[in-house]
C-alpha positions as CSV (number, residue, x, y, z in Angstrom):
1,X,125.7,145.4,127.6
2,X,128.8,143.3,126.5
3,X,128.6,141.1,123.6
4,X,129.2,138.0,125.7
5,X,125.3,139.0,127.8
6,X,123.6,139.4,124.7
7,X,125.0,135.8,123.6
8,X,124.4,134.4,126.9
9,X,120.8,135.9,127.0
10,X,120.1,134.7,123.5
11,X,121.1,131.3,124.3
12,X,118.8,131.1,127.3
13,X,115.9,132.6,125.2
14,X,116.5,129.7,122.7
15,X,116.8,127.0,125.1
16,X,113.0,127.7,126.1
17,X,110.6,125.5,123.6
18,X,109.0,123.1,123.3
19,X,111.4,120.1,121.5
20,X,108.4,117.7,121.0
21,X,106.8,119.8,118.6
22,X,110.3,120.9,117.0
23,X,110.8,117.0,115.9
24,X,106.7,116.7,114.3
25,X,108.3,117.0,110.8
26,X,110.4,113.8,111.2
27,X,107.3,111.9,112.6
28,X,105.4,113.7,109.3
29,X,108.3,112.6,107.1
30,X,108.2,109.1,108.3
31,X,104.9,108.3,108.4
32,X,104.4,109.4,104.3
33,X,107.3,107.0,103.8
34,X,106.1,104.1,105.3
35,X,102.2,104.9,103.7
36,X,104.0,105.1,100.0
37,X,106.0,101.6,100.8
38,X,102.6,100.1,102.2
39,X,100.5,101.0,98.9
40,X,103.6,99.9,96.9
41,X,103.3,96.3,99.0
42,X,99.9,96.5,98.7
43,X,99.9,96.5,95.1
44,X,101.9,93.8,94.4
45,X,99.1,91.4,96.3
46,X,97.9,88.2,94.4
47,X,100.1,89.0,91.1
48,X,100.2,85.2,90.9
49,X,96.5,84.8,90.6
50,X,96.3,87.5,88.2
51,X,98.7,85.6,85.5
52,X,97.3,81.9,86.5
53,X,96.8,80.9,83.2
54,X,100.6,82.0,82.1
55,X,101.8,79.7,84.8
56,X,99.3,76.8,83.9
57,X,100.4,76.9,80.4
58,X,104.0,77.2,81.3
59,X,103.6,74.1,84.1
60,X,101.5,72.0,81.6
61,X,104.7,72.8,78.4
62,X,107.1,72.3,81.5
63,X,106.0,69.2,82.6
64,X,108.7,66.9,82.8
65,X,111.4,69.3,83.7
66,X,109.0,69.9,87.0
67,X,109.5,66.5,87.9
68,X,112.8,65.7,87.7
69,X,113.6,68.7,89.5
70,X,114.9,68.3,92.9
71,X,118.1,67.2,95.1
72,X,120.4,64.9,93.2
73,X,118.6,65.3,90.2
């Protein structure tokens, strides 16, 4: 056998699998990404209720600058 058969057999063995299975990892890799940026979404849910009485304090000290806010103003 010539170099150029064993090659050209060793490509044709390698061309035989199954691709679909080859690519799981990315799907794997993927799908932990996306769960770590939901739990990091999910953790920032009602931050605003959580500091209420920062931003009732601040709104009550604030008051007049809150109404004159606006356009033209």
């Amino acid at each position: 056998m010539t170099l150029a058969t064993i090659l050209t057999l060793a490509a044709e063995e390698a061309e035989h699998g199954n691709v679909a299975l080859e690519t799981v990892g990315y799907g794997i890799v993927a799908l932990v990404v996306f769960g770590a940026l939901a739990l990091v979404t999910v953790s920032y849910r009602n931050v605003a209720n959580r500091h209420s009485h920062k931003a009732e304090a601040y709104a009550k000290a604030h008051a007049n600058d809150i109404q004159r806010a606006g356009h033209g103003h």
